[in-house]
C-alpha positions in Angstrom: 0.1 60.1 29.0 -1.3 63.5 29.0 2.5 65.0 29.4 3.4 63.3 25.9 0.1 64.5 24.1 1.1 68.1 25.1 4.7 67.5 24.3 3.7 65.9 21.0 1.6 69.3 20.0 4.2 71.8 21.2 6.6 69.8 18.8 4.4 68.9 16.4 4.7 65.9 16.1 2.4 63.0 15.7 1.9 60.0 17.5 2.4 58.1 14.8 6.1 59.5 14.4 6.5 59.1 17.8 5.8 54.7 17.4 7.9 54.6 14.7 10.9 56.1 16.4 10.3 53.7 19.5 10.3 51.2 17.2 13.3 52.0 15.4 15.1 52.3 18.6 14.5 49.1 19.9 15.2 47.6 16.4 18.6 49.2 16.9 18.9 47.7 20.4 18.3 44.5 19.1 20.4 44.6 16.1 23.5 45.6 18.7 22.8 42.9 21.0 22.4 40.4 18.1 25.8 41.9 16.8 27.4 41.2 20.3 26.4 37.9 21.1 27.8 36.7 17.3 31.5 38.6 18.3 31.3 37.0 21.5 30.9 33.6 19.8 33.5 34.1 17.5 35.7 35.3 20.1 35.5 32.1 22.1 36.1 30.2 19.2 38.8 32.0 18.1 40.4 31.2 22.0 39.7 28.1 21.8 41.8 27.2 18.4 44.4 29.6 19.8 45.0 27.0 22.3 44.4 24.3 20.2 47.4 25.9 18.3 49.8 26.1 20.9 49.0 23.1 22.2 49.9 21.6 18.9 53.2 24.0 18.5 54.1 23.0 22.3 53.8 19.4 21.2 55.7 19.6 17.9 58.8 21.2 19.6 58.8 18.8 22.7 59.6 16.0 19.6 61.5 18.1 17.7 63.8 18.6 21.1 63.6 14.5 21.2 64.9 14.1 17.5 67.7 16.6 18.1 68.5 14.7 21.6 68.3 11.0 19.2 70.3 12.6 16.9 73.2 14.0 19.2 73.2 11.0 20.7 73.5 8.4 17.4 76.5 11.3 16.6 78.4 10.3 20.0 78.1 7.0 20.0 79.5 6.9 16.2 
């Protein structure tokens, strides 16, 4: 403690300043941390109606294939 009250003279500055930078450093920390854990939601999200998606798109052209198939097959037998 003593280390920092000399430091804090040589530099002049107060203790005061010296809380309110702490502070604002761990404000920023939380702020980031708080700004990654939202991204990492929306990321999962976003994967999980990305598959959603091509599940739907993999299940629309699998009955698209089986109307073309009908369809080839109504032509034949005509």
């Amino acid at each position: 403690m003593q280390d920092i009250y000399y430091f804090c003279k040589a530099m002049d500055i107060s203790i005061y300043q010296i809380i309110i930078l702490a502070a604002g450093v761990v404000g920023v920390y939380v702020k980031l941390n708080i700004d990654m854990s939202k991204l990492s939601l929306r990321l999962d999200i976003h994967e999980r109606q990305t598959i959603a998606l091509q599940n739907s798109i993999d299940k629309l052209l699998k009955d698209v294939q089986e109307i073309k198939i009908l369809l080839a097959r109504k032509q034949i037998d005509d």
